[in-house]
NULOLUM-359657 format. One record per residue (C-alpha): residue number from 1; residue in one letter; x, y, z. Coordinates in pm, whole numbers. Example, Ala and Ser with C-alpha at 12.3 -4.5 7.8 and 13.67 -1.06 7.14 Angstrom:
MIFI num residuo   east  north     up
MIFI   1       a   1230   -450    780
MIFI   2       s   1367   -106    714
This chain:
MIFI num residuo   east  north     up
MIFI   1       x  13268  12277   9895
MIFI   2       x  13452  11967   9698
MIFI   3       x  13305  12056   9393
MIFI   4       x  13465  12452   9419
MIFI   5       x  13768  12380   9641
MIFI   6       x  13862  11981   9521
MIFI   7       x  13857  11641   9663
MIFI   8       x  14086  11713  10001
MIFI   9       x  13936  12039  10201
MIFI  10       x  14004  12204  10564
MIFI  11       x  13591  12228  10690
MIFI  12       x  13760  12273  11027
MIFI  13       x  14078  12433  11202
MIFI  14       x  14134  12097  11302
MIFI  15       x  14009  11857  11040
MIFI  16       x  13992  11753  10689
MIFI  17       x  13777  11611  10452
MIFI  18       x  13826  11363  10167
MIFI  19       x  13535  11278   9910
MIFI  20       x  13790  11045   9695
MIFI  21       x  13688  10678   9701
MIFI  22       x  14048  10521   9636
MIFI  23       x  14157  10716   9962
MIFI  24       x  13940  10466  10179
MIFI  25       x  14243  10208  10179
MIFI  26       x  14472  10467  10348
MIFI  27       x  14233  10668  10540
MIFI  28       x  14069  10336  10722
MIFI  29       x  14397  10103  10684
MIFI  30       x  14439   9806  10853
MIFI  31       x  14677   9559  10990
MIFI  32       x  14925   9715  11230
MIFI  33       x  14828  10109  11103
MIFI  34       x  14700  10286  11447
MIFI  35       x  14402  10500  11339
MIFI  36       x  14259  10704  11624
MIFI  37       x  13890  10815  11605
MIFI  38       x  13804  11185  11709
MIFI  39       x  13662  11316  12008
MIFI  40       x  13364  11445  11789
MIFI  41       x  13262  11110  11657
MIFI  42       x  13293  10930  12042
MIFI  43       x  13108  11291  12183
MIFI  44       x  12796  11235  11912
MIFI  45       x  12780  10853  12010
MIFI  46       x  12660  11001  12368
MIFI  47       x  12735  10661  12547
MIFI  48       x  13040  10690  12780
MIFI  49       x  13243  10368  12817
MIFI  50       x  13156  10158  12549
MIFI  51       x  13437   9999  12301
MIFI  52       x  13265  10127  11988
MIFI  53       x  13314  10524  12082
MIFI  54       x  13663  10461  12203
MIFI  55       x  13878  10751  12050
MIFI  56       x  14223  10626  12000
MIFI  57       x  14516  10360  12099
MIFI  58       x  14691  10466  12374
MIFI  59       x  14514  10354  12684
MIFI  60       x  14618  10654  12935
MIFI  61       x  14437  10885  12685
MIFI  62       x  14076  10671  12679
MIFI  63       x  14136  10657  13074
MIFI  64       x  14129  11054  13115
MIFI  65       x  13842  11063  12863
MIFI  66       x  13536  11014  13090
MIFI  67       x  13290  10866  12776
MIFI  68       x  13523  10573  12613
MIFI  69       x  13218  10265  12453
MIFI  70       x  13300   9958  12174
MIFI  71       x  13237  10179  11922
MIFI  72       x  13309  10530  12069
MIFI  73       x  13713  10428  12146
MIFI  74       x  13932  10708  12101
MIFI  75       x  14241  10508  12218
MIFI  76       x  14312  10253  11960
MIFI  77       x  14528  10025  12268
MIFI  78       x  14231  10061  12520
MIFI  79       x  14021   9973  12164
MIFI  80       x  14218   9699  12079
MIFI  81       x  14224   9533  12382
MIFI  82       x  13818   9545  12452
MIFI  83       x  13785   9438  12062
MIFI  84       x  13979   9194  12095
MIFI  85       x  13800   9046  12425
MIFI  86       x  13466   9090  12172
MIFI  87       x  13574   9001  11867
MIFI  88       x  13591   8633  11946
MIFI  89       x  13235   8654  11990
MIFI  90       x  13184   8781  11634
MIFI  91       x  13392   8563  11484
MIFI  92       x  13215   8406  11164
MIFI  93       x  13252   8052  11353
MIFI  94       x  13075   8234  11685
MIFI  95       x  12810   8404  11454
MIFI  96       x  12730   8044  11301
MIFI  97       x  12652   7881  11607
MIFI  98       x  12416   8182  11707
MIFI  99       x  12237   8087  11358
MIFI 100       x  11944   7914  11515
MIFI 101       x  11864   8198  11760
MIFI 102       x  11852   8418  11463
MIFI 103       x  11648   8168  11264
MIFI 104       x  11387   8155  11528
MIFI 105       x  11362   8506  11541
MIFI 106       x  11318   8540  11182
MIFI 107       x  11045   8319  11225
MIFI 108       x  10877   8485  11475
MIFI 109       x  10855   8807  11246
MIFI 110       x  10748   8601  10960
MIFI 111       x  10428   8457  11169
MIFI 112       x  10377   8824  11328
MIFI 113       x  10330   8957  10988
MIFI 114       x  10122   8664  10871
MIFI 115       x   9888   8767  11121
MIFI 116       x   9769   9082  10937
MIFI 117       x   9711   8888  10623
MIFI 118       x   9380   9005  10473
MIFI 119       x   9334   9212  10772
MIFI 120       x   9302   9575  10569
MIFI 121       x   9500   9754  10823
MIFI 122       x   9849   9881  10736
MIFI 123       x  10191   9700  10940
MIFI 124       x  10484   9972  11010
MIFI 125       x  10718   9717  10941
MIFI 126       x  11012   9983  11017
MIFI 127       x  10890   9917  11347
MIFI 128       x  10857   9536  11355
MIFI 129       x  11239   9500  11175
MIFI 130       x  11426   9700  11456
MIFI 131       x  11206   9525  11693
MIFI 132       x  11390   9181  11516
MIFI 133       x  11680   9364  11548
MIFI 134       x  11689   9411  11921
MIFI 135       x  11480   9159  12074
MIFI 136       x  11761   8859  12109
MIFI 137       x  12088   9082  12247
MIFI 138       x  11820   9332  12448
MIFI 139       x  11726   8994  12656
MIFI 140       x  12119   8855  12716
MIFI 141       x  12186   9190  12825
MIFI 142       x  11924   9236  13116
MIFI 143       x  11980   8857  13212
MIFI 144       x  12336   8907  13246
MIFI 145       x  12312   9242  13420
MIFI 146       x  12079   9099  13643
MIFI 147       x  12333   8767  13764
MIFI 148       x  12598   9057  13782
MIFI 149       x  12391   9285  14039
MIFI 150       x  12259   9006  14204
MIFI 151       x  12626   8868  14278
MIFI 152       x  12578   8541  14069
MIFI 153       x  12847   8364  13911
MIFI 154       x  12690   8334  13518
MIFI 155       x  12756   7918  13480
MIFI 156       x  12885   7817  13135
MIFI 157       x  12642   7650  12923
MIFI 158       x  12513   7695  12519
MIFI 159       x  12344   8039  12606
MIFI 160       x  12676   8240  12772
MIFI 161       x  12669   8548  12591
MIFI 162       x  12955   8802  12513
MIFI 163       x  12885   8933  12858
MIFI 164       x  12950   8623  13047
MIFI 165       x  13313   8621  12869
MIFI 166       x  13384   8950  12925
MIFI 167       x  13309   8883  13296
MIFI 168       x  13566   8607  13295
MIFI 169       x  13798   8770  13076
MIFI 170       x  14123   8862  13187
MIFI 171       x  14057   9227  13154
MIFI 172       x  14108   9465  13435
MIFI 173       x  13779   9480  13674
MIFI 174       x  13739   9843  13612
MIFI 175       x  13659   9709  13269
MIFI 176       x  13409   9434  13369
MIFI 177       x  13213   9714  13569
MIFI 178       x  12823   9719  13550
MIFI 179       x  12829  10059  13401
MIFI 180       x  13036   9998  13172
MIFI 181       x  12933   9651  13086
MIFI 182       x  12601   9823  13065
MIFI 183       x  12673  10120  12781
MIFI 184       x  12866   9844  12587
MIFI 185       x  12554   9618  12618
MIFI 186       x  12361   9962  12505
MIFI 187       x  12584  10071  12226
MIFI 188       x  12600   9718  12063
MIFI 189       x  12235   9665  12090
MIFI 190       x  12143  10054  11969
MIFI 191       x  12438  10014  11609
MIFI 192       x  12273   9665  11573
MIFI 193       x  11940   9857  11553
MIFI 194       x  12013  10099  11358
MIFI 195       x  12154   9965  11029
MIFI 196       x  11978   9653  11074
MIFI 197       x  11640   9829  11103
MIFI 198       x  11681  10095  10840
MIFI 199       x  11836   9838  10601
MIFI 200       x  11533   9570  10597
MIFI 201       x  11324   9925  10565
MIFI 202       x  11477  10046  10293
MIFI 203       x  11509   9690  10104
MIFI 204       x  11159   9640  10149
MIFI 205       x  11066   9973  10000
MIFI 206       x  11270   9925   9696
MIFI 207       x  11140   9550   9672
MIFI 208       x  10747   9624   9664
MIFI 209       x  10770   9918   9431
MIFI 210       x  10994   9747   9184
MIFI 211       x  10813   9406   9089
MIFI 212       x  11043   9318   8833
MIFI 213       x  11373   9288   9116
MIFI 214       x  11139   9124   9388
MIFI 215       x  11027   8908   9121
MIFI 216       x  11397   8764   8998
MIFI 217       x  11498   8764   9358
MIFI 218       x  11191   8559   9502
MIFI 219       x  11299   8313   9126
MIFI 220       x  11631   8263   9322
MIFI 221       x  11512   8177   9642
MIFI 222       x  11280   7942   9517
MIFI 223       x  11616   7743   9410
MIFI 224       x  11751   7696   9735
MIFI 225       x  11416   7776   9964
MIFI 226       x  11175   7523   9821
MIFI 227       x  10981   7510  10171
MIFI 228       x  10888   7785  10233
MIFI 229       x  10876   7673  10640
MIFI 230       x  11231   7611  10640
MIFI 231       x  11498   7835  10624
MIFI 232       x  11802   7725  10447
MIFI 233       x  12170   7748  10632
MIFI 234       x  12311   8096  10572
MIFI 235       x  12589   7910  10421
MIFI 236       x  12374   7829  10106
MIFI 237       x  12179   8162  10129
MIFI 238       x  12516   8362  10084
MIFI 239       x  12611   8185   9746
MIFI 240       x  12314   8345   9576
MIFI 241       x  12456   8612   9384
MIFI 242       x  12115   8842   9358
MIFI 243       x  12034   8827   9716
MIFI 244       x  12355   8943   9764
MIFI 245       x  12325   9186   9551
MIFI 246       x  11976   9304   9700
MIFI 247       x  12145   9343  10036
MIFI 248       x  12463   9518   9914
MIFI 249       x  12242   9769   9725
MIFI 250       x  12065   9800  10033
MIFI 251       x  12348   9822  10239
MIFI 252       x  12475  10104   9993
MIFI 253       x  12222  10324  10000
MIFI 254       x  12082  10312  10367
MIFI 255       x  12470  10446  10462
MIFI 256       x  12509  10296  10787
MIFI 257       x  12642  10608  10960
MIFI 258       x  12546  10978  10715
MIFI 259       x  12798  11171  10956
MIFI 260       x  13117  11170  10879
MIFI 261       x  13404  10925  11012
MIFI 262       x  13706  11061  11121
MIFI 263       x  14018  10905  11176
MIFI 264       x  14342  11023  11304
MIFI 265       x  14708  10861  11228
MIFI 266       x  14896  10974  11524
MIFI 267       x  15210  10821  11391
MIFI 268       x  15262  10862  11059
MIFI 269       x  15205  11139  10776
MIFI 270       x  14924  11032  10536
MIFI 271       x  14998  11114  10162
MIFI 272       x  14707  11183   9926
MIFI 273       x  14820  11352   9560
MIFI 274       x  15112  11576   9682
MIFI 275       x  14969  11654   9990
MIFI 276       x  15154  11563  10340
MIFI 277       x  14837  11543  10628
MIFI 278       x  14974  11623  10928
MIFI 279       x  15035  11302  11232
MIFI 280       x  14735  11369  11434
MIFI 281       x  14547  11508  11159
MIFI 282       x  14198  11425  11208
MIFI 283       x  14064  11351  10866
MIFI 284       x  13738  11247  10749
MIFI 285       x  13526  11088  10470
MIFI 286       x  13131  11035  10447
MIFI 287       x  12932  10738  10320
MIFI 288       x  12688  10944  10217
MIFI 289       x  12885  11131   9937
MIFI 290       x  13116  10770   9860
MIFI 291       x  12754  10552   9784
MIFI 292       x  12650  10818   9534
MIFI 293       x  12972  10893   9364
MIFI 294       x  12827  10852   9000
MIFI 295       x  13206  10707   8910
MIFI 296       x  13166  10448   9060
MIFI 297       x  12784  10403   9093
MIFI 298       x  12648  10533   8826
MIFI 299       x  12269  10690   8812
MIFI 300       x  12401  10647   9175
MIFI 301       x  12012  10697   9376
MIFI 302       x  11871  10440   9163
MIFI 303       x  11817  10122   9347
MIFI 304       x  12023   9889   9091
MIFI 305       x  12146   9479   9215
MIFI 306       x  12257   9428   8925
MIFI 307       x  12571   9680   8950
MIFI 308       x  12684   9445   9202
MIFI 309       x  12598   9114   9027
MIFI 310       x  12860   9270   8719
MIFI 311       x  13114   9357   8963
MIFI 312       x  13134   9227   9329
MIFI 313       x  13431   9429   9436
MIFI 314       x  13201   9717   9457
MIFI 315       x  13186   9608   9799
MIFI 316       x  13534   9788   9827
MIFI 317       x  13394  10109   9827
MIFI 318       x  13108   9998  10075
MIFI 319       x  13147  10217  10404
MIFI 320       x  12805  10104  10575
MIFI 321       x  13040   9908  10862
MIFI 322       x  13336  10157  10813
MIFI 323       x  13649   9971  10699
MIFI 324       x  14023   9871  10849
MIFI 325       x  14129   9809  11232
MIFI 326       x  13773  10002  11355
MIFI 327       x  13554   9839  11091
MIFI 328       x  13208   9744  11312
MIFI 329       x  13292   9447  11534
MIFI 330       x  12925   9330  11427
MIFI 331       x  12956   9288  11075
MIFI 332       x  12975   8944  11040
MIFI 333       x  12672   8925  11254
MIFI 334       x  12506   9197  11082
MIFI 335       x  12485   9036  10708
MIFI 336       x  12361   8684  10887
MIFI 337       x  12064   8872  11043
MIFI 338       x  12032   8997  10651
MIFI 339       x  12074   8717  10451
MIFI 340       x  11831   8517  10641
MIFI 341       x  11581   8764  10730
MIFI 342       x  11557   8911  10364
MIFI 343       x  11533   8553  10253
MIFI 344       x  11282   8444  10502
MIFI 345       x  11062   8767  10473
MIFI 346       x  11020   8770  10088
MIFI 347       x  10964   8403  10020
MIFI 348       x  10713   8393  10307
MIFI 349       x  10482   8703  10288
MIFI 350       x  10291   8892  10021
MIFI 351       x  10308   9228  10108
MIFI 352       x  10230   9591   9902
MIFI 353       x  10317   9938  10014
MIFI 354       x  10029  10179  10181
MIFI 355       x  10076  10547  10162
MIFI 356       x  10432  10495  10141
MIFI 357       x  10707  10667   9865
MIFI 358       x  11021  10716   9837
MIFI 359       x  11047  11058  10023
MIFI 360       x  10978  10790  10342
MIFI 361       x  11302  10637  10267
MIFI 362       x  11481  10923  10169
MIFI 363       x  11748  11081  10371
MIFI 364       x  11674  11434  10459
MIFI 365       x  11868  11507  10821
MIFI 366       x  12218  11392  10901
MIFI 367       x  12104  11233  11314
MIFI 368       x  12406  11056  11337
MIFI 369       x  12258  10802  11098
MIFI 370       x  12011  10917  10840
MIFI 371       x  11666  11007  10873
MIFI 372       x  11397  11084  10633
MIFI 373       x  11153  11420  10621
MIFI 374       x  11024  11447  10962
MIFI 375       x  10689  11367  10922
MIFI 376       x  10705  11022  10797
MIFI 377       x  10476  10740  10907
MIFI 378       x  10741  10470  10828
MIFI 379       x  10717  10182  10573
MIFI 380       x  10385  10096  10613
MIFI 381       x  10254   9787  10350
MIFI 382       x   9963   9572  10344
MIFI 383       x   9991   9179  10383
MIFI 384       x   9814   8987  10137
C-alpha cells in the first residue's frame, strides 16, 4: 500500500500509517509530549492491568478500561504514574546492582550447555535462552506473591524486588492489588521473554553460519575476557564496539514487536510534509518495515555489524524497545542480559548449527512479535 499510495496512508477509518523513518522523533516524542497508545495495541497484549498495555494519560480513562498492564497503558497519567513507581527499578544504577544475579545466571546456561559437549544430540537453545530469560524475575514474582497472599510484610534486605516497592509505594491500594500486581509481574516477565529469547536465537543463528563475524567477535572478547571463567563487568563489555554491533544487528532484525505501534497525540496536531493528523489521531509505524528500509540499511536482510561499527547513530532508527515517553521500561535491563550473555556464551562454548537455516529464523506470521514458518524445530546446534 506505501509503495502505490506513499509514505502516510489511512489502513483504517480510524488510523494511520507512517513507513518514514525521520517521522519516529515526532510520532514517539518525548519529554513532556502526551502520546496515548490505542485500544488495539493494549486489546492484543491480552493482560488486563498491567502498566505496559496502559492506553493513554488521563487516569479516569485507564480506570473505565477494564484491561490497563505496564506495557498495555492507554492513559499516559495512570502510565506515568505506575512507570514512574517502576522505573526506579530500571534505572541503569538499579540494573547494575542486579549484575551479579544476571552473571550467575549466565553461568548457569553456560555449564547447562557444556553438558552436551560431545554428546551427538542436538540443544534447542531457543528454548534454553528464554528459559535464561525468565528464570530470575519468574522466581521474585511467585515469592513476592506468595508473602502478599500469605499477609506477610516483605522485610527490606539486598533481594527486595520491584514488587516489594511497589507494595510500599505510595500508590493507591487498588494499584498494589494481587491481580494486578500479578499481570504486571506476568507482562514484564512474558516482554522480557520475548525479545530476549528471540534475540540470543537469532544472534546465534547468524553467528554459527557466518565464521568470519563469530570469528572477529570471539578476537574482541579475547581482549577484555582473557578467562574464560570470569565474566568481565558489563561496564567494560559495553565499550567493545563489535559486540555492540553484533547485538544491535541482532536487535535490528529480530524487531522486538512485528505489529504495529500506535500512538495517539490527544493534544496537539502532528505535522508530517503538509499534512495536519488529526488530535486523537491514532497513528502507527512498524519495526518491521523501519529495520529493512534499504535507505538506511542497505542490502537491509543481510546480517551486517559492521553498518553499525561505521555509524552508531543507526541506533536512532532502532524501534526493537519502541522510542519516547513509552519506550520499554526494561531496556536498560534488556541490553545487560545481552551484553553479558552474548559475551559469556560465545567465548565459552563451541557450538555448530543442526538442521537449522535461515527459514528457522525468518519471520513469516505477524503473533504480536514475529514468528517463523510454523513448523520449525527452533535453533537447534551441536556443542563441541
Amino acid at each position: 500500500m506505501h509503495e502505490k499510495y506513499g509514505p502516510l496512508i489511512r489502513i483504517s477509518p480510524n488510523e494511520l500509517h507512517c513507513n518514514d523513518p525521520d517521522f519516529i522523533g515526532a510520532l514517539y516524542a518525548g519529554g513532556g509530549a502526551r502520546r496515548d497508545k490505542s485500544k488495539f495495541y493494549c486489546d492484543a497484549g491480552a493482560m488486563p492491568g498491567s502498566t505496559v498495555f496502559t492506553v493513554g494519560h488521563d487516569v479516569s480513562t485507564d480506570f473505565q478500561y477494564v484491561r490497563p498492564t505496564i506495557l498495555t497503558f492507554l492513559s499516559s497519567q495512570l502510565h506515568r504514574m505506575r512507570r514512574t513507581h517502576l522505573s526506579s527499578f530500571f534505572s541503569k544504577a538499579s540494573v547494575r546492582r542486579l549484575e551479579p544475579l544476571v552473571r550467575n545466571t549466565v553461568d548457569k546456561l553456560t555449564d547447562a550447555l557444556q553438558t552436551h559437549k560431545n554428546s551427538g544430540k542436538p540443544v534447542v537453545v531457543s528454548s534454553a535462552y528464554s528459559g535464561f530469560a525468565i528464570d530470575e524475575l519468574r522466581g521474585q514474582v511467585a515469592e513476592i506473591i506468595g508473602q502478599h497472599k500469605g499477609g506477610t510484610k516483605p522485610e527490606k534486605d539486598a533481594r527486595a524486588t520491584i514488587f516489594h516497592g511497589l507494595l510500599e509505594s505510595s500508590m493507591p491500594d487498588e494499584e498494589k492489588a494481587l491481580n494486578r500486581l500479578g499481570i504486571d509481574g506476568f507482562s514484564l516477565v512474558r516482554a522480557g521473554t520475548e525479545t530476549m529469547g528471540s534475540t540470543l536465537s537469532l544472534i546465534t543463528y547468524h553467528l554459527l553460519s557466518k565464521p568470519e563475524i563469530l570469528s572477529k567477535l570471539r578476537k574482541e572478547l579475547e581482549t577484555v575476557f582473557p578467562d574464560p571463567t570470569i565474566i568481565p563487568p558489563c561496564a567494560e563489555l559495553e565499550k567493545l564496539p563489535y559486540l555492540t554491533a553484533v547485538i544491535q544487528e541482532g536487535l535490528r532484525l529480530g524487531y522486538g514487536v512485528s505489529t504495529r505501534l500506535q500512538r495517539i497525540a490527544p493534544d496537539e496536531a502532528l505535522h508530517y510534509k503538509g499534512w495536519a493528523i488529526p488530535p486523537g489521531t491514532s497513528t502507527g509505524m512498524t519495526a518491521v518495515l523501519v529495520h529493512t528500509n534499504p535507505e538506511i540499511f542497505p542490502d537491509p536482510h543481510a546480517f551486517n555489524p559492521e553498518r553499525w561499527v561505521e555509524n552508531p547513530r543507526l541506533d536512532k532508527y532502532l524501534l526493537s524497545f519502541s522510542k519516547g515517553s513509552r519506550i520499554c521500561v526494561g531496556i536498560s535491563l534488556a541490553y545487560e542480559e545481552l551484553y553479558l550473555a552474548t559475551a559469556g556464551i560465545f567465548r565459552r562454548t563451541e557450538m555448530e548449527l543442526y538442521e537449522t537455516d535461515f527459514s528457522d529464523v525468518k519471520m513469516k506470521y505477524d503473533n504480536f512479535t514475529p514468528k517463523p514458518r510454523l513448523d520449525s524445530k527452533g535453533i537447534r546446534v551441536l556443542v563441541k
